[in-house]
N, CA, C and O atoms as a DFTB+ gen file, in Angstrom:
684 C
 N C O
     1  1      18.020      10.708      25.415
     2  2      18.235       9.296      25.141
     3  2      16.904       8.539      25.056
     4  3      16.717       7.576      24.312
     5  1      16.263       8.914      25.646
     6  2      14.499       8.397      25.820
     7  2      13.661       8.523      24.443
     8  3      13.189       7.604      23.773
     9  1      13.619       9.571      24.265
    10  2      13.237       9.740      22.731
    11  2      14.196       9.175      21.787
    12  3      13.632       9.183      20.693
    13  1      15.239       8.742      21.687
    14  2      16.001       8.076      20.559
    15  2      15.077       6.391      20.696
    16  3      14.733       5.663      19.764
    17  1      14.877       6.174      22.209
    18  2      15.018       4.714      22.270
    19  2      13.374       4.876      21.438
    20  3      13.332       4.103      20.481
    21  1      12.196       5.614      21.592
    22  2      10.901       6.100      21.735
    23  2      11.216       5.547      19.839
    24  3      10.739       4.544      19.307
    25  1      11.912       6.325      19.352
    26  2      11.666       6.560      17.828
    27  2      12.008       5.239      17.445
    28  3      11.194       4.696      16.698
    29  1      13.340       4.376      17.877
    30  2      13.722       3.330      17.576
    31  2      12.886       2.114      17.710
    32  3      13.006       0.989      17.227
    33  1      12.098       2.591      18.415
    34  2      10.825       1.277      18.798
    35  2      10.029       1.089      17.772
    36  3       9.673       0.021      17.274
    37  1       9.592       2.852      17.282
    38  2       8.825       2.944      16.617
    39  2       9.015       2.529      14.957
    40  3       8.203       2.251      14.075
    41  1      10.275       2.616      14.989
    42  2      10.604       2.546      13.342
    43  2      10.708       0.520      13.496
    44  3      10.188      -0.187      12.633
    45  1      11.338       0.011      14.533
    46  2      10.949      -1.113      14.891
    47  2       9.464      -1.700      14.639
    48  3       9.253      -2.682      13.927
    49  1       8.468      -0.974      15.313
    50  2       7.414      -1.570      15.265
    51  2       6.708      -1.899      13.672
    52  3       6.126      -2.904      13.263
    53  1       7.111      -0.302      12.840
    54  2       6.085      -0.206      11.860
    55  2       7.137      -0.490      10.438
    56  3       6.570      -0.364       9.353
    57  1       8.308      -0.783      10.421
    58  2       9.003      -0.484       9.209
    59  2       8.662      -1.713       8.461
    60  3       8.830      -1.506       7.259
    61  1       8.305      -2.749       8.673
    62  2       8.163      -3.849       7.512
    63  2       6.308      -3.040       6.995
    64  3       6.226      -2.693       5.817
    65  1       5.705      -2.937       7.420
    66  2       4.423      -2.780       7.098
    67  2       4.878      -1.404       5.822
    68  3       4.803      -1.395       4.593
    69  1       5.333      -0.394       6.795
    70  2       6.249       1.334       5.771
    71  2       6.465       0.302       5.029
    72  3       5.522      -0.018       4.304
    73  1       7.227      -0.207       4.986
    74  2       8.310      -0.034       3.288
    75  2       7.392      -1.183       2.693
    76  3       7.801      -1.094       1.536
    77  1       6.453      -2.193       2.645
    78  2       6.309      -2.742       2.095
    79  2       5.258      -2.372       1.608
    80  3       4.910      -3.131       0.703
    81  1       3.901      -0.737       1.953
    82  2       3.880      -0.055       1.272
    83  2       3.932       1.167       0.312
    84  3       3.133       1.818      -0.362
    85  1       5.710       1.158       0.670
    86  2       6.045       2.145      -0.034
    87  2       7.126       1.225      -1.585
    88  3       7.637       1.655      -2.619
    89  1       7.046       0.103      -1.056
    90  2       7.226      -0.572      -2.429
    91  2       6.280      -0.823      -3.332
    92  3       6.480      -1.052      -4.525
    93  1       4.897      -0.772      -2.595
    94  2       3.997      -1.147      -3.414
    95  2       3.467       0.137      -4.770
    96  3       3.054       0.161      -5.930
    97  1       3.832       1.062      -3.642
    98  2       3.551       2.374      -4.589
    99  2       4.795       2.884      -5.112
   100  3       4.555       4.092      -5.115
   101  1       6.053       2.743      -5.589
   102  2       6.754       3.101      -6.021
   103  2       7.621       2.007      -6.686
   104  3       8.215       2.245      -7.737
   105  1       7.687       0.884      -6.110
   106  2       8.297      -0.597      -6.596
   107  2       9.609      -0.384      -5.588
   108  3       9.869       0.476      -4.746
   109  1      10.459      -1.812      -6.163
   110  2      10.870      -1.833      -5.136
   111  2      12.559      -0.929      -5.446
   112  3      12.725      -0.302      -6.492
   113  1      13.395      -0.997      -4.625
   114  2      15.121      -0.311      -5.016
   115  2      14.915       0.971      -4.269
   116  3      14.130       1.178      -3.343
   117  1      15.723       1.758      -4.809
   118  2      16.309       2.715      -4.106
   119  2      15.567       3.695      -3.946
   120  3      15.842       4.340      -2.934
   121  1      14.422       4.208      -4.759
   122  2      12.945       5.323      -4.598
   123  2      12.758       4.692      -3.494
   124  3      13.037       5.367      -2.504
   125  1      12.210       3.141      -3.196
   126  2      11.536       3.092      -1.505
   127  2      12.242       3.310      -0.748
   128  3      11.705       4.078       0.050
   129  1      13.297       3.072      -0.447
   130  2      14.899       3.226       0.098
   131  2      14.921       4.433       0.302
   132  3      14.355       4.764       1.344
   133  1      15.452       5.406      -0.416
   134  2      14.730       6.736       0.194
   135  2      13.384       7.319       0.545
   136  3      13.453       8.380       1.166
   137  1      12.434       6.962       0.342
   138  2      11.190       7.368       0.462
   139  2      11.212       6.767       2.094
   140  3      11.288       7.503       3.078
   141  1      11.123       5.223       2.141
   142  2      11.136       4.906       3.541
   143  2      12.201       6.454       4.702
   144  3      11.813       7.317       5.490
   145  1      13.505       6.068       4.187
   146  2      14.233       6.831       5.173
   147  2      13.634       8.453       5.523
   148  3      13.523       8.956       6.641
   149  1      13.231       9.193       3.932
   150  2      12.381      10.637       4.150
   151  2      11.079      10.231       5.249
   152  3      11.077      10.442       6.462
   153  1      10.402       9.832       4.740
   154  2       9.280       9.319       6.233
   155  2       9.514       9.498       7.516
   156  3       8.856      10.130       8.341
   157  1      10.669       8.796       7.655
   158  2      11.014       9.162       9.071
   159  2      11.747      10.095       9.741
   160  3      11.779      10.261      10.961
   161  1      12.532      10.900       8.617
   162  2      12.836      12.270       8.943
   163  2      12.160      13.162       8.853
   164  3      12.573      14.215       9.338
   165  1      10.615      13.136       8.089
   166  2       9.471      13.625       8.377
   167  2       8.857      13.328       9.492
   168  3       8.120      14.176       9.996
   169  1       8.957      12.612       9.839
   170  2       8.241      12.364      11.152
   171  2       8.848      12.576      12.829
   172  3       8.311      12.519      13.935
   173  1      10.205      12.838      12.356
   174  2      10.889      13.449      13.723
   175  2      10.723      15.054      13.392
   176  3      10.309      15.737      14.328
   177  1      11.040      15.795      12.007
   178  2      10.850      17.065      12.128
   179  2       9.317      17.235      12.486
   180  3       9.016      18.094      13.314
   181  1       8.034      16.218      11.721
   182  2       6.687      16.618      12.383
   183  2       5.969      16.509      13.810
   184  3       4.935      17.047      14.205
   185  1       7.209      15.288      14.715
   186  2       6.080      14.919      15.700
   187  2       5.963      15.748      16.573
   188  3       5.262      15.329      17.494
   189  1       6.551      17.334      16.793
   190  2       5.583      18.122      17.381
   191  2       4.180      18.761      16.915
   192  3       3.450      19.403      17.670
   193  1       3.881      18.463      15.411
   194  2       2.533      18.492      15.384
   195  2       1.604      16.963      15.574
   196  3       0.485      16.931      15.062
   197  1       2.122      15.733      16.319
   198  2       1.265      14.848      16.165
   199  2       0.454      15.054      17.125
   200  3       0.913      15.220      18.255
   201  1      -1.396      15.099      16.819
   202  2      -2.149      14.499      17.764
   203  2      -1.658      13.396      18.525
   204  3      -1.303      12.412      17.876
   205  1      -1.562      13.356      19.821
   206  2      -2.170      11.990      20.388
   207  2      -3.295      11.331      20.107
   208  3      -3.351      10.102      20.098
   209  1      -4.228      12.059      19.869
   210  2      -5.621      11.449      19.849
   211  2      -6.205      10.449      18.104
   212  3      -7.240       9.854      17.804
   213  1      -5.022      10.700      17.432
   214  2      -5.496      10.157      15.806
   215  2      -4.204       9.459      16.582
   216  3      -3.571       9.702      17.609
   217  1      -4.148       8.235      15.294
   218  2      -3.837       6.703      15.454
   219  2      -2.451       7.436      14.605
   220  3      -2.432       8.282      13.711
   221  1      -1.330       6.700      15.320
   222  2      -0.143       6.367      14.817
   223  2      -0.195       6.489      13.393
   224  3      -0.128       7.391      12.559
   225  1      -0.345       5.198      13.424
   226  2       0.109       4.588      11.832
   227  2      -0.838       5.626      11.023
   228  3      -0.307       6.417      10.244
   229  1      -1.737       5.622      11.143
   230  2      -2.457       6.575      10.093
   231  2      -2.040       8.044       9.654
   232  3      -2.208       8.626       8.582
   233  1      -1.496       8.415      10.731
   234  2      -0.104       9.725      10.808
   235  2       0.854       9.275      10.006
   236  3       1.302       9.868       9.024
   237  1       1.246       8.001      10.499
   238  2       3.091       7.494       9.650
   239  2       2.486       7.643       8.122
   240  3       2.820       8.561       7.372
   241  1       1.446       6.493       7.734
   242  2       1.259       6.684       6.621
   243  2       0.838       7.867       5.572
   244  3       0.806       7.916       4.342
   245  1       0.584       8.634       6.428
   246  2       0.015       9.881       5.731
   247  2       0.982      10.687       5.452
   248  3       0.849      11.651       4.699
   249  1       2.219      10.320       6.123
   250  2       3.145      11.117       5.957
   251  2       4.349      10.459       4.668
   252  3       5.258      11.011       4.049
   253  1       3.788       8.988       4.665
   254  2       4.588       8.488       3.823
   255  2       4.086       8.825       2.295
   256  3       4.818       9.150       1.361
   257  1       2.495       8.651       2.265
   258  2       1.584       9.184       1.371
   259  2       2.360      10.248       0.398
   260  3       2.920      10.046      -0.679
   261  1       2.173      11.618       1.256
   262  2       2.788      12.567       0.867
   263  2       4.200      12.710       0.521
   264  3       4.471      13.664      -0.208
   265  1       5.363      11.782       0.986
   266  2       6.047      11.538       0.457
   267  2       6.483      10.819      -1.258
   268  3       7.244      11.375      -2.049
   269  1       5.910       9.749      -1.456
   270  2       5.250       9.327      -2.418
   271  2       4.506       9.971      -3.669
   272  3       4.629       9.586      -4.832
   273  1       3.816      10.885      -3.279
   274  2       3.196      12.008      -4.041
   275  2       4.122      12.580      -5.073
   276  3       4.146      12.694      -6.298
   277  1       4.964      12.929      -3.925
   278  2       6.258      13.865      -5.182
   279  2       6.767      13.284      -5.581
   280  3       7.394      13.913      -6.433
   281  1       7.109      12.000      -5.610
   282  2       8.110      10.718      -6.399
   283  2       7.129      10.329      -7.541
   284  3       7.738      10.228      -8.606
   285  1       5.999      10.117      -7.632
   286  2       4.846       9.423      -8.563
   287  2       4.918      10.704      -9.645
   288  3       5.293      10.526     -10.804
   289  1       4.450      12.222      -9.049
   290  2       4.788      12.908      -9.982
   291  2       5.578      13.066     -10.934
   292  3       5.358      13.178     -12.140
   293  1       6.655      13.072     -10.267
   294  2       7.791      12.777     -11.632
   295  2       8.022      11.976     -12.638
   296  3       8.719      12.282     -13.606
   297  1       7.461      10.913     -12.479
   298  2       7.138       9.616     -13.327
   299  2       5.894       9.610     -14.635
   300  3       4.695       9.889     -14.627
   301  1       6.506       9.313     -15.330
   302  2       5.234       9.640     -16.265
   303  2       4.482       8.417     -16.069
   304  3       4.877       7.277     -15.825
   305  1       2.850       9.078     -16.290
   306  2       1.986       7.947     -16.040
   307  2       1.639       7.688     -14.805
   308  3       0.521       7.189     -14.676
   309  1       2.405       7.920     -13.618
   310  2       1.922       6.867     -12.358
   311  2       2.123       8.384     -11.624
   312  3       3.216       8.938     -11.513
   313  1       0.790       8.954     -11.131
   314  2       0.530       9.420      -9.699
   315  2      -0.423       9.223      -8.890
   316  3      -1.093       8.291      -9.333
   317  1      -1.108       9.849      -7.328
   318  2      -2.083       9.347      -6.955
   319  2      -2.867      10.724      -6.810
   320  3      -3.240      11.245      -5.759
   321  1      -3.017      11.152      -8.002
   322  2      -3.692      12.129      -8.524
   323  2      -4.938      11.611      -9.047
   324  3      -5.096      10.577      -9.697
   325  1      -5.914      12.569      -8.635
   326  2      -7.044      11.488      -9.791
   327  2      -6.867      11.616     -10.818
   328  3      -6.240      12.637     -11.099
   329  1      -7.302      10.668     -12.030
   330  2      -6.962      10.976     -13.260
   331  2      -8.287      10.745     -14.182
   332  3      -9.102       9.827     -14.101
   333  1      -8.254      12.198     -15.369
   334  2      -9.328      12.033     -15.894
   335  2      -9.697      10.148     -17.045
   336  3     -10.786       9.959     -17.587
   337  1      -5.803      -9.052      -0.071
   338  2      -6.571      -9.615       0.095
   339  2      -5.781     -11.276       0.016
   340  3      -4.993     -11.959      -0.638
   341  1      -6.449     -11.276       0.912
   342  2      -5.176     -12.217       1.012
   343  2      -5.935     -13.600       0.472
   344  3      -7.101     -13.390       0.137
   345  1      -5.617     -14.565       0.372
   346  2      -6.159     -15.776      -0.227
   347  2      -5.960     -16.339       0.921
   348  3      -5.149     -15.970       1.770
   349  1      -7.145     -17.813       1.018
   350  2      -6.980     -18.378       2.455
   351  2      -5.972     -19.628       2.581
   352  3      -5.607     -20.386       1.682
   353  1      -5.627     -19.633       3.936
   354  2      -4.145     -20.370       4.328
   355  2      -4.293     -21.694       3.582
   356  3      -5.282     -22.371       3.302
   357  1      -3.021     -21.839       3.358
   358  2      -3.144     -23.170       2.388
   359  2      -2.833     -24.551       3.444
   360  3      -1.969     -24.496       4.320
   361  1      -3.473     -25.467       3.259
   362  2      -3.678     -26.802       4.003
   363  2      -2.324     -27.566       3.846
   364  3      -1.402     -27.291       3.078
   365  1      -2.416     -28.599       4.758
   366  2      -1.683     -29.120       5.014
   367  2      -0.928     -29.981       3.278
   368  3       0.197     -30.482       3.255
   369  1      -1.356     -29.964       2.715
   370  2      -1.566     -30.945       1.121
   371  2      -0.359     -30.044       0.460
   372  3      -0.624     -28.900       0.830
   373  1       0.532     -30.010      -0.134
   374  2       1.728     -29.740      -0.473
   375  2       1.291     -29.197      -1.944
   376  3       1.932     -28.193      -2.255
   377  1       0.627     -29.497      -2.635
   378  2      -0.202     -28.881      -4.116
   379  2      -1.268     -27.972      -3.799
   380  3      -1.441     -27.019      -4.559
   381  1      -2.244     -28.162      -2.478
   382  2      -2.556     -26.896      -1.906
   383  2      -1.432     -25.754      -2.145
   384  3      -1.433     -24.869      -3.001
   385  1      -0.823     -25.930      -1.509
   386  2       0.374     -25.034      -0.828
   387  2       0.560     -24.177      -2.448
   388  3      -0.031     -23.150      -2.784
   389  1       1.435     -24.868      -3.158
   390  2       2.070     -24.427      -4.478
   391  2       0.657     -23.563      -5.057
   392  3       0.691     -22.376      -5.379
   393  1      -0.250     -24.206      -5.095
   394  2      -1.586     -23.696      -5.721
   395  2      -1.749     -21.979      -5.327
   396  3      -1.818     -21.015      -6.089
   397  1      -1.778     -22.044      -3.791
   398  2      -2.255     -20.875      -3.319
   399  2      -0.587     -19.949      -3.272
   400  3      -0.560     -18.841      -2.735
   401  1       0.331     -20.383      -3.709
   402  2       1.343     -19.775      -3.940
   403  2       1.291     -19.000      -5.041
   404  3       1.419     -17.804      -5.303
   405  1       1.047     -20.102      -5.669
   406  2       0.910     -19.544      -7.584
   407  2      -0.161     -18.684      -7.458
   408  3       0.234     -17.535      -7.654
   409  1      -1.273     -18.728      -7.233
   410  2      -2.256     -17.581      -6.974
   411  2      -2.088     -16.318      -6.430
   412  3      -2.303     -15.236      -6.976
   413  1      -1.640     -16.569      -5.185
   414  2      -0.975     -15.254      -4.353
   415  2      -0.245     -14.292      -5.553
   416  3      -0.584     -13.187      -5.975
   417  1       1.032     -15.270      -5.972
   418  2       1.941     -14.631      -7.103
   419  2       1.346     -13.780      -8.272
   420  3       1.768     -12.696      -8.675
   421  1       0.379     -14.429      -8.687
   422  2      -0.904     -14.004      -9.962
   423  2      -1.314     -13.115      -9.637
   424  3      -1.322     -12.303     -10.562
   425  1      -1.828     -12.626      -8.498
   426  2      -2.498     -11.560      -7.493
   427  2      -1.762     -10.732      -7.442
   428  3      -2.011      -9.744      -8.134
   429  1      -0.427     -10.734      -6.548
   430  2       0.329      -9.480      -6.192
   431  2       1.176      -8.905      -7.650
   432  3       1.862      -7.884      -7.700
   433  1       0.887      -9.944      -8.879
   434  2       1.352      -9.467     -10.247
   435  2       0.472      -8.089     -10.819
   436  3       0.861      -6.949     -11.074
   437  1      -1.007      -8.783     -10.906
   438  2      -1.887      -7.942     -11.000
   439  2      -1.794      -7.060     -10.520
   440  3      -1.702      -6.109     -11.295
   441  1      -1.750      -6.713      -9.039
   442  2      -1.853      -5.641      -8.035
   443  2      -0.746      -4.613      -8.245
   444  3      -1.184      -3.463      -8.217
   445  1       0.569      -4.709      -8.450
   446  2       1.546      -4.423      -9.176
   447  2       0.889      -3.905     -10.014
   448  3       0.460      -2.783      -9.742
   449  1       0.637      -4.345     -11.001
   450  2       0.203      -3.781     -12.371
   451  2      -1.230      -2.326     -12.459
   452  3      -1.448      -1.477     -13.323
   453  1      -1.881      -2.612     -11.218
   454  2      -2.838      -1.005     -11.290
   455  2      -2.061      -0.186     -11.383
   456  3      -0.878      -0.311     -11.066
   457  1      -2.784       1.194     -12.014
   458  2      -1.850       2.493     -11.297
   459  2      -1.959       2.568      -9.864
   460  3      -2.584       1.936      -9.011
   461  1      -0.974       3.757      -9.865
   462  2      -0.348       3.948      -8.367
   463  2      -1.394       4.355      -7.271
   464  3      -1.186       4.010      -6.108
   465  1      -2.780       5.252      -7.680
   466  2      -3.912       5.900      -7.406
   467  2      -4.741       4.698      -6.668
   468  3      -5.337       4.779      -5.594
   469  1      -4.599       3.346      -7.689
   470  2      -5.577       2.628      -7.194
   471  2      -5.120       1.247      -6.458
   472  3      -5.884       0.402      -5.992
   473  1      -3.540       1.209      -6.463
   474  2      -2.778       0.289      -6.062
   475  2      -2.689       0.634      -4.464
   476  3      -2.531      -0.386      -3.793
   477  1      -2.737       1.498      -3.922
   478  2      -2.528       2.655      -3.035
   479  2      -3.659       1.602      -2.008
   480  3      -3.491       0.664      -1.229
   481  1      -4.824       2.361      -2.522
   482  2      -5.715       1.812      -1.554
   483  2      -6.126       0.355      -1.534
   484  3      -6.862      -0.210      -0.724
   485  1      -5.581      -0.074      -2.456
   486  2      -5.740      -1.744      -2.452
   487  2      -4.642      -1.987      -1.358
   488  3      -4.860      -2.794      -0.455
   489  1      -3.602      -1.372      -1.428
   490  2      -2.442      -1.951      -0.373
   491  2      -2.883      -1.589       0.885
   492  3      -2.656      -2.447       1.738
   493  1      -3.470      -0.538       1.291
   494  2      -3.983      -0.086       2.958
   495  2      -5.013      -0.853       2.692
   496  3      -4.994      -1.812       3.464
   497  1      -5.734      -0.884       2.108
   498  2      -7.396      -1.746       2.646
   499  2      -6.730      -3.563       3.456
   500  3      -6.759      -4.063       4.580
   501  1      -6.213      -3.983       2.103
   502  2      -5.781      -5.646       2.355
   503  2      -5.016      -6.052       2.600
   504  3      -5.013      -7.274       2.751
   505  1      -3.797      -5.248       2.812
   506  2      -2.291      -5.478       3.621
   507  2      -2.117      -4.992       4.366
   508  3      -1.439      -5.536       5.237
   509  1      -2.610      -3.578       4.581
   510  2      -2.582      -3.088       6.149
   511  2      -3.606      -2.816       6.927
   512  3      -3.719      -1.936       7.780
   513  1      -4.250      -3.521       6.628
   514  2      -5.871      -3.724       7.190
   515  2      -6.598      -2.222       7.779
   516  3      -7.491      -2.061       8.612
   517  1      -6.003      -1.472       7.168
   518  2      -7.047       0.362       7.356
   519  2      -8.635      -0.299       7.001
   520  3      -8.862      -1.348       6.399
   521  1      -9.614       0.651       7.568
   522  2     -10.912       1.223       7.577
   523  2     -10.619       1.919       6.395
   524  3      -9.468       2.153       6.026
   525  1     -11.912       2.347       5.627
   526  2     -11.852       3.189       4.763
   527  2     -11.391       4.644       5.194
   528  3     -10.623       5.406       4.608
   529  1     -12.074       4.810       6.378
   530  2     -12.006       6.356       7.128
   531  2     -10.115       6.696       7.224
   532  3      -9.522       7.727       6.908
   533  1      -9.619       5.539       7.717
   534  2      -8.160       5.301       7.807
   535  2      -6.901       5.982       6.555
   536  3      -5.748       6.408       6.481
   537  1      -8.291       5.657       5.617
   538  2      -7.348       5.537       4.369
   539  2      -7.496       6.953       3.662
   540  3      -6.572       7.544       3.104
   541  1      -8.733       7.379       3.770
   542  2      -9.103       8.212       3.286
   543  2      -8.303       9.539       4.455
   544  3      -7.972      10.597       3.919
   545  1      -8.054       9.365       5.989
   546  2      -7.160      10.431       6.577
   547  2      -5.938       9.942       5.700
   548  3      -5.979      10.775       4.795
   549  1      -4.845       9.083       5.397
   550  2      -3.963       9.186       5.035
   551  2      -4.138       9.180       3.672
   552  3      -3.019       8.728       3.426
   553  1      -4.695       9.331       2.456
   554  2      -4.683      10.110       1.534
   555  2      -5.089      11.470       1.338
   556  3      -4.920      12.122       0.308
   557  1      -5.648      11.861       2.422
   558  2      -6.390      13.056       2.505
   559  2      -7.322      13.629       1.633
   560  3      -7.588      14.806       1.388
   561  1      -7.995      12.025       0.995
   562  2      -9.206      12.148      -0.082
   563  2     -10.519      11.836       0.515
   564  3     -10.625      11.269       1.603
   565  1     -11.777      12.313      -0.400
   566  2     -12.777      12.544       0.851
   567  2     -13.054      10.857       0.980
   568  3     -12.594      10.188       0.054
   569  1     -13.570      10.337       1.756
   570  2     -14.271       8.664       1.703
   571  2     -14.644       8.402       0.869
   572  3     -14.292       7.345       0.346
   573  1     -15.635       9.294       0.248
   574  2     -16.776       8.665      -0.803
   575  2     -15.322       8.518      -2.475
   576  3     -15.399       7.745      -3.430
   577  1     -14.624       9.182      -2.297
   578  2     -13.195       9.514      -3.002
   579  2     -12.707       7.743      -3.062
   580  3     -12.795       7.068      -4.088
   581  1     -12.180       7.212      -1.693
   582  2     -11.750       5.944      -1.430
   583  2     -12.827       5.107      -1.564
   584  3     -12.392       3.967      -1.730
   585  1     -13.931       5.126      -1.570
   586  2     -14.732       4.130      -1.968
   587  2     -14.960       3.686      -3.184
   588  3     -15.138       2.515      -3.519
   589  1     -14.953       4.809      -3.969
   590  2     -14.999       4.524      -5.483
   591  2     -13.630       4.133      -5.835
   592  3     -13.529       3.517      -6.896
   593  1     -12.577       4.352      -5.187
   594  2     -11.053       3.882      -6.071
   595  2     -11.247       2.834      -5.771
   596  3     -11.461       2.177      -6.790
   597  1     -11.342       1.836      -4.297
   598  2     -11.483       0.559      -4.249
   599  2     -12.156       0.032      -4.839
   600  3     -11.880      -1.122      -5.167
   601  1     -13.404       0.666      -5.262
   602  2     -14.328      -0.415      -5.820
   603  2     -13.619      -0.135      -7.442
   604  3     -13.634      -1.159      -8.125
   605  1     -13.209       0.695      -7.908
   606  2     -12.595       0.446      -9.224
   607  2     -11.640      -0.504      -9.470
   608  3     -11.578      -1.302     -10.406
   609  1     -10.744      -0.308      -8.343
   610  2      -9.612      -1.273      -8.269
   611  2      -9.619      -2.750      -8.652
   612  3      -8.952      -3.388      -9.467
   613  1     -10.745      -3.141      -7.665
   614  2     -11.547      -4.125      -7.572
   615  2     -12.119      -4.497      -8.716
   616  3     -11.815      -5.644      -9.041
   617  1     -12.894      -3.898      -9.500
   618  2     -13.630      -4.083     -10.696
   619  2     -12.455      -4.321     -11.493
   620  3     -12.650      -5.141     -12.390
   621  1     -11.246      -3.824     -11.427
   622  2     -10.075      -4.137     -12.480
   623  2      -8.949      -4.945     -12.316
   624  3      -8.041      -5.216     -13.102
   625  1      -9.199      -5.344     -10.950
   626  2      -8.731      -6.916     -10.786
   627  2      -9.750      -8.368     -11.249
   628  3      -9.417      -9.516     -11.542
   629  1     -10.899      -7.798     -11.165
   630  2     -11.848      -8.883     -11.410
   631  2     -11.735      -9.156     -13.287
   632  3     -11.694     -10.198     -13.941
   633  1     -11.712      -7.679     -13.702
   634  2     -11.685      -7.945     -15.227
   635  2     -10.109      -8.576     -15.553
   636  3     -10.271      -9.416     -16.437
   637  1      -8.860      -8.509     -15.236
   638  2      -7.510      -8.813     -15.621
   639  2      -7.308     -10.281     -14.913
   640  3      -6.366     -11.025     -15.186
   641  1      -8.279     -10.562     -14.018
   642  2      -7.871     -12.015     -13.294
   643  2      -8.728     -12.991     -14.201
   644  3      -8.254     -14.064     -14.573
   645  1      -9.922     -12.609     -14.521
   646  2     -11.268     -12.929     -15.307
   647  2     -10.333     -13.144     -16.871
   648  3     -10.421     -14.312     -17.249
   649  1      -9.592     -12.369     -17.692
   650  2      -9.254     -12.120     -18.608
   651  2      -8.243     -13.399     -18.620
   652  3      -8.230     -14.304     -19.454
   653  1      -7.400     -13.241     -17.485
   654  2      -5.997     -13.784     -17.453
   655  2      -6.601     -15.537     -17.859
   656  3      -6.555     -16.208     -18.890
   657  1      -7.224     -15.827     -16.278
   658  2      -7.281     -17.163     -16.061
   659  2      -8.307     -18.008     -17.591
   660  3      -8.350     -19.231     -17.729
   661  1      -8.870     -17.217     -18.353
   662  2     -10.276     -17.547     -19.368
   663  2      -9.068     -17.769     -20.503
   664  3      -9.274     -18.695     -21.287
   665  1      -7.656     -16.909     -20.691
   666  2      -6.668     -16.948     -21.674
   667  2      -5.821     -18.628     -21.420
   668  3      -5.513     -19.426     -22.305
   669  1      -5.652     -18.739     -20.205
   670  2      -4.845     -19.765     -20.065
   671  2      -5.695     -21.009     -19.969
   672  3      -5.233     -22.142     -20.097
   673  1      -6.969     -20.733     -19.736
   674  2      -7.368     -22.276     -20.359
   675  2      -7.748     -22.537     -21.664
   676  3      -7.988     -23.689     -22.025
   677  1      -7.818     -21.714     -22.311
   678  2      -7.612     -21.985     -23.691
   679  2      -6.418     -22.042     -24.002
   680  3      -6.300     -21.814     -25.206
   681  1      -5.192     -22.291     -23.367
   682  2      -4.078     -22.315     -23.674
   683  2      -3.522     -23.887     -23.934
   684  3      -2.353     -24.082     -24.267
């Protein structure tokens, strides 16, 4: 009974953070829907191999990772194969507010829109606040691997936000 309550805490503690990025890498409906639920039946058949000594979540996610993997495959176009941030709180001012809404929205459109490879580590770096080292155990790619996807990522949000916002004022 101890371990039921143990797991229930746990899927408690971490499931909005899980599924929101396992929507990010798969979108949202019934792939995360199962992907979330496989995770955690991975993770009761694995947790006799969990270290204590490596971090939770970096386990959960790594396990969700690999879950994910085989779903992206199947999809044409989107795996996290290689292939050959939050905006600040909006003020009290009510057009603030809408402003940094509409932005946010513009943002998580974009972010959406990378592939899955580079959407990946944009979602652990700035939504689930991982270390690179973090990210790079739960992709099981080397660092210098995650450094360059972020900074690509990055470079291709700067060009599609750069692109976007330069279109609509000439609009």
């Amino acid at each position: 009974m101890a371990e039921d309550d143990e797991l229930a805490s746990l899927v408690e503690r971490y499931q909005h953070r899980l599924y929101r990025y396992l929507t990010r890498l798969v979108g949202p409906g019934a792939a995360a829907d199962d992907l979330f639920q496989q995770t955690w039946l991975n993770v009761v058949r694995q947790l006799g191999r969990y270290d204590g000594r490596r971090s939770f979540d970096t386990w959960l996610f790594a396990i969700a990772h690999n879950a994910a993997i085989d779903v992206l495959r199947r999809r044409p176009g989107e795996s996290l194969d290689e292939q050959t941030g939050s905006w600040p709180a909006a003020g009290p001012d009510a057009l603030d507010m809408v402003l940094n809404a509409e932005r946010a929205a513009i943002l998580a459109s974009e972010v959406d829109a990378l592939p899955a490879l580079y959407r990946e580590v944009v979602t652990l770096r700035f939504e689930e606040g991982m270390k690179l080292e973090q990210i790079a155990e739960v992709t099981g790619a080397p660092l210098s691997t995650v450094k360059s996807r972020l900074q690509r990522a990055l470079e291709i949000l700067r060009r599609s936000l750069s692109d976007r916002w330069r279109k609509e004022d000439l609009l």
